[in-house]
Backbone as JSON Lines, residues from 0, in Angstrom:
{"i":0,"aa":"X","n":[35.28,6.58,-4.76],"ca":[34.18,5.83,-4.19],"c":[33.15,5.51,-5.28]}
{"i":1,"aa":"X","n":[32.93,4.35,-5.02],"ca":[31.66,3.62,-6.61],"c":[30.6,4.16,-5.9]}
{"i":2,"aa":"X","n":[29.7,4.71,-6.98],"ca":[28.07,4.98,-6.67],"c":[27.58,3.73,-6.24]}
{"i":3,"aa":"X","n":[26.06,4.21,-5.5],"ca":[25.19,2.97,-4.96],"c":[24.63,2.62,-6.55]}
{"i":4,"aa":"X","n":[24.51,1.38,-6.9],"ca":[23.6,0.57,-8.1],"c":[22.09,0.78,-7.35]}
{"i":5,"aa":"X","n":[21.26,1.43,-8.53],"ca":[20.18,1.71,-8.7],"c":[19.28,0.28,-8.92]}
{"i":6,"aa":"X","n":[18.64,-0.09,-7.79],"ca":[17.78,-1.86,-7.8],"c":[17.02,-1.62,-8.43]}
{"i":7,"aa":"X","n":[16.52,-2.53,-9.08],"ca":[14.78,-2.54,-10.27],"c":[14.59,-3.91,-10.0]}
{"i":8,"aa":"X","n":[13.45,-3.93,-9.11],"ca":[12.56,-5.37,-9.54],"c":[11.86,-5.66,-10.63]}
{"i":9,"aa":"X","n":[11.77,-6.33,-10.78],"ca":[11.61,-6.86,-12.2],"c":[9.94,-7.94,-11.66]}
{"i":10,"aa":"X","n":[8.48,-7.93,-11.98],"ca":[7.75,-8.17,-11.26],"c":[6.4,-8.68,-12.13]}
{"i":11,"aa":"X","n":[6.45,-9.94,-12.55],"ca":[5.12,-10.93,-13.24],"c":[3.91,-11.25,-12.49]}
{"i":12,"aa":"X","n":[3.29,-10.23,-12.9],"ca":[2.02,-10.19,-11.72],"c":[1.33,-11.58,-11.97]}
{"i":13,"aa":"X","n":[0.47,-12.76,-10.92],"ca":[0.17,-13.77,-10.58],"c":[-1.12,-12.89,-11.14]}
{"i":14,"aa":"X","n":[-1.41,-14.11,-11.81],"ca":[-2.91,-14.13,-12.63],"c":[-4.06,-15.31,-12.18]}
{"i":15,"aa":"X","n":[-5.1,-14.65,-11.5],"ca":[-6.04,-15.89,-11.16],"c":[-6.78,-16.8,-12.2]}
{"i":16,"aa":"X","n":[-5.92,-17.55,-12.6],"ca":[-6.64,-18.74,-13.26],"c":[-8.45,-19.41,-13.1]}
{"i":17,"aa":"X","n":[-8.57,-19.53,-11.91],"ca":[-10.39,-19.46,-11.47],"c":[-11.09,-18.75,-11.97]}
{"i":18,"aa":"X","n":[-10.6,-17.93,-12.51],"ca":[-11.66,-17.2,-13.57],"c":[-11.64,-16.92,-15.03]}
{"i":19,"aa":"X","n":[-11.1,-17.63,-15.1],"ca":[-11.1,-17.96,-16.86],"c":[-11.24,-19.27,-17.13]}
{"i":20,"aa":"X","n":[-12.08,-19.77,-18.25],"ca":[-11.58,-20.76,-18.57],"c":[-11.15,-20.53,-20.52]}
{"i":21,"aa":"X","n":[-9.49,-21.58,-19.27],"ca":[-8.71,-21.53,-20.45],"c":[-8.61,-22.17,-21.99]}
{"i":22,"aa":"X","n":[-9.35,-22.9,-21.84],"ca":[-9.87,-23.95,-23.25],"c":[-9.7,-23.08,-24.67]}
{"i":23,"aa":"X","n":[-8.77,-23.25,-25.65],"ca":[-8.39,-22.8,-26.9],"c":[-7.54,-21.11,-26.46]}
{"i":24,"aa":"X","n":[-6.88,-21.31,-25.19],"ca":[-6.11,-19.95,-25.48],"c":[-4.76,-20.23,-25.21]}
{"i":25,"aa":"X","n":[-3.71,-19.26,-26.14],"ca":[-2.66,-19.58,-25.93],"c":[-2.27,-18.44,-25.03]}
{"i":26,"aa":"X","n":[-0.97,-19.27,-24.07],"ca":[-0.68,-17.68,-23.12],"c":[1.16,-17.72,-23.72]}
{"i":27,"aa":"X","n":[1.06,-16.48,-24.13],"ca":[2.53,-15.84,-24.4],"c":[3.25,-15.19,-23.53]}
{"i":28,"aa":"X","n":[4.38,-16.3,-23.58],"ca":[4.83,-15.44,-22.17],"c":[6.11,-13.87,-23.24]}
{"i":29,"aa":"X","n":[5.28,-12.74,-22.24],"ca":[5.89,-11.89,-22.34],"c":[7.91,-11.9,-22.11]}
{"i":30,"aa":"X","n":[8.48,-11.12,-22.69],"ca":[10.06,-10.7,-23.02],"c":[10.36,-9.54,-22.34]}
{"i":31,"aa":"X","n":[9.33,-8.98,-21.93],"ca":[9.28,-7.46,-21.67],"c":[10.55,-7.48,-20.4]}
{"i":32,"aa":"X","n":[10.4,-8.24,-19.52],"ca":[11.49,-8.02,-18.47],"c":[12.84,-8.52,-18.57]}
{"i":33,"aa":"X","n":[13.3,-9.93,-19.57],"ca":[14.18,-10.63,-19.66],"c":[15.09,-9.14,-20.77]}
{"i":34,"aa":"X","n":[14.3,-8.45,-21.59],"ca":[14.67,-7.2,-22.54],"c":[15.23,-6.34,-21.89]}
{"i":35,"aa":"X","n":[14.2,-5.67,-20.77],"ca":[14.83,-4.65,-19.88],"c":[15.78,-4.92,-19.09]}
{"i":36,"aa":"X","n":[15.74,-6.14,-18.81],"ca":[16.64,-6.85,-17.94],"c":[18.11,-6.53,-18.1]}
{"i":37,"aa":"X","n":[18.05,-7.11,-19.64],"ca":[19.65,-7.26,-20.64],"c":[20.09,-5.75,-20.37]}
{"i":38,"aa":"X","n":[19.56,-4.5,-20.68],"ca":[20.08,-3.55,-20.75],"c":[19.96,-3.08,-18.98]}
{"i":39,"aa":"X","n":[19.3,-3.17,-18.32],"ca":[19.71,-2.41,-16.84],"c":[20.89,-3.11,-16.3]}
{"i":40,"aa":"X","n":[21.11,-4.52,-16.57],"ca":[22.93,-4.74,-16.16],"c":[23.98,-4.64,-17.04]}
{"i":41,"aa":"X","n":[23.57,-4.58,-17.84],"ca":[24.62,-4.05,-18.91],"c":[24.85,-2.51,-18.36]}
{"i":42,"aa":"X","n":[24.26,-1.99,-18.25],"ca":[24.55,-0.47,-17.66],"c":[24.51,-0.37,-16.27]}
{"i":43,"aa":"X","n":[24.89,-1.63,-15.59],"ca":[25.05,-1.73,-13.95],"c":[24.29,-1.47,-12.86]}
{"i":44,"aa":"X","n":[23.1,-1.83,-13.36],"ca":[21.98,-1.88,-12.45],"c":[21.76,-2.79,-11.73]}
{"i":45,"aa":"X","n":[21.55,-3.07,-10.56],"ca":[20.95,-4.12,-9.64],"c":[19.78,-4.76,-10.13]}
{"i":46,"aa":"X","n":[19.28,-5.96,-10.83],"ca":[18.0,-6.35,-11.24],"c":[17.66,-7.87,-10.52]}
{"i":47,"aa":"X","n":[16.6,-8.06,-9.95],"ca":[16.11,-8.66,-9.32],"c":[14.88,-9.25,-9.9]}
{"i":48,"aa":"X","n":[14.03,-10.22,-9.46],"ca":[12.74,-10.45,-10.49],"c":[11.76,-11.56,-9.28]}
{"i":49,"aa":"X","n":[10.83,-11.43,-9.54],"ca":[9.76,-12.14,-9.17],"c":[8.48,-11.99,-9.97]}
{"i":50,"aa":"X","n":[8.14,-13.27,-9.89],"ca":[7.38,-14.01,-10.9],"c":[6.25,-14.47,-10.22]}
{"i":51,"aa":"X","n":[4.92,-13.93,-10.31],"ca":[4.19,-14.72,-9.14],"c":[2.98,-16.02,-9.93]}
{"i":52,"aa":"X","n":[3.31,-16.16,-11.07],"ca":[3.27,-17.7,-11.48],"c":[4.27,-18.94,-10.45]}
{"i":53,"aa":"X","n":[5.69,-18.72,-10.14],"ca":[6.37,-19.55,-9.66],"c":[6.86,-19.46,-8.29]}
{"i":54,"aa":"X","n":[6.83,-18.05,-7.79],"ca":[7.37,-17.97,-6.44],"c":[6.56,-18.73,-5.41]}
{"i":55,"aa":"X","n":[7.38,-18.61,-4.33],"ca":[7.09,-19.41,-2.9],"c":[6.41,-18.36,-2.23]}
{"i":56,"aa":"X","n":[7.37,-17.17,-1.97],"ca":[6.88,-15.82,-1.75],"c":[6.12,-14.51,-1.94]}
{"i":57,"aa":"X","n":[5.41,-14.07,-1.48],"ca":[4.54,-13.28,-1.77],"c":[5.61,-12.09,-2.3]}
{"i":58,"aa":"X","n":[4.5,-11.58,-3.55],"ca":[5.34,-9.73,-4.26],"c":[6.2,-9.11,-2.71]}
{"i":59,"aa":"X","n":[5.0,-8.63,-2.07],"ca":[5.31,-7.96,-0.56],"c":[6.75,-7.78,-0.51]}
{"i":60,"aa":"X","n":[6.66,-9.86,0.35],"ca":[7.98,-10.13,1.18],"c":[9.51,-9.87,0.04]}
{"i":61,"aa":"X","n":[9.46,-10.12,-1.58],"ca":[10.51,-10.04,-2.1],"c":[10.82,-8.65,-2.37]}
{"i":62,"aa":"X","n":[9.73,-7.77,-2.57],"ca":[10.12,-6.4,-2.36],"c":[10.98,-6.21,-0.94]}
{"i":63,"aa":"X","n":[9.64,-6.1,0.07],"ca":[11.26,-5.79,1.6],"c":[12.53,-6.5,1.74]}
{"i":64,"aa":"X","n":[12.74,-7.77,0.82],"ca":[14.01,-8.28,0.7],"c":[15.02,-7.86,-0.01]}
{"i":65,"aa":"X","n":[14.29,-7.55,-0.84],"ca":[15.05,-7.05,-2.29],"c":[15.34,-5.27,-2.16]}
{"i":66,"aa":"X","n":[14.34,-4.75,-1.64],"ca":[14.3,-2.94,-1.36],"c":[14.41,-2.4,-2.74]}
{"i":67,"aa":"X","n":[13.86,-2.72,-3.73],"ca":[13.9,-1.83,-5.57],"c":[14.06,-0.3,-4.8]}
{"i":68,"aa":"X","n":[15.19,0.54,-5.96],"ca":[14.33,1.85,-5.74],"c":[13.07,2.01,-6.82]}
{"i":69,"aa":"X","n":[13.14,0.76,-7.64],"ca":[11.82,1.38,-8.5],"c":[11.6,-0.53,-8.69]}
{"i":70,"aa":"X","n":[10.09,-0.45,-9.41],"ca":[9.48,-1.86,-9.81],"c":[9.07,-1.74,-11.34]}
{"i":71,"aa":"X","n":[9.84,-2.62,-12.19],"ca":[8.96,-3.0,-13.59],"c":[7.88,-3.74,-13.23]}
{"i":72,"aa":"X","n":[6.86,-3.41,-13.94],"ca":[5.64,-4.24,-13.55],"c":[5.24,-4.92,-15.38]}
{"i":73,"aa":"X","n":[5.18,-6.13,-15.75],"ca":[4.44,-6.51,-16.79],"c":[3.94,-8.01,-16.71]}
{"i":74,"aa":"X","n":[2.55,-7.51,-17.57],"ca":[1.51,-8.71,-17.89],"c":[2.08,-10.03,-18.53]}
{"i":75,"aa":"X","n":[1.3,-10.84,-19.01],"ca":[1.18,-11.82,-19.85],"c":[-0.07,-11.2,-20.72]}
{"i":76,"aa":"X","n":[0.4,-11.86,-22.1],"ca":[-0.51,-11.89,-22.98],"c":[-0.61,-12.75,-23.52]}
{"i":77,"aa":"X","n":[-2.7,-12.82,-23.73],"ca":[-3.3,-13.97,-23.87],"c":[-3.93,-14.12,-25.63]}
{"i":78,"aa":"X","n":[-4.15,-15.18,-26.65],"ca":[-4.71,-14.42,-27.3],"c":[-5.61,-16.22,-27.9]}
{"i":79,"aa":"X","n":[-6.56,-15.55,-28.47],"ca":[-7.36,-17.42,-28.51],"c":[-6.87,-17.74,-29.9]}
{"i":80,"aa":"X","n":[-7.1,-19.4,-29.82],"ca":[-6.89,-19.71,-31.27],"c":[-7.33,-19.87,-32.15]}
C-alpha cells in the first residue's frame, strides 16, 4: 500500500497596493516557492500554490479545497531605485 503524499500549499500573500506609492520601486518577484516547489515533487509531495496577486479566490477557500497538511508562506521583495 503507497503512503498518503504529504500536501504543501505553496501561498503569495496579496499585498495592498493603496498604501504605497509605488513610483521608483522595483518589485522582485520572489523564487522562494517555484525552489521549494522543485524539490517537494521531486520527493513526491503534493504541491499546490496560490498567489493572491492573481487568484479569483480567496487564501481561505483554496486552502479548504486544497486541505495542505502544512502552508509555505512567502513575501515579495521590494527595493527602490
Amino acid at each position: 500500500m503507497e503512503a498518503k503524499k504529504i500536501k504543501v500549499l505553496m501561498i503569495h500573500p496579496e499585498e495592498n497596493r493603496s498604501k504605497y506609492d509605488f513610483k521608483g520601486i522595483i518589485e522582485n518577484e520572489c523564487l522562494d516557492h517555484e525552489y521549494v516547489a522543485a524539490v517537494l515533487d521531486r520527493d513526491k509531495y503534493e504541491v499546490g500554490f496560490w498567489d493572491g496577486k492573481i487568484e479569483d479566490v480567496s487564501c481561505k477557500k483554496r486552502i479548504e479545497e486544497f486541505g495542505p497538511d502544512v502552508a509555505f508562506i512567502a513575501g515579495r521583495d521590494f527595493q527602490e531605485e
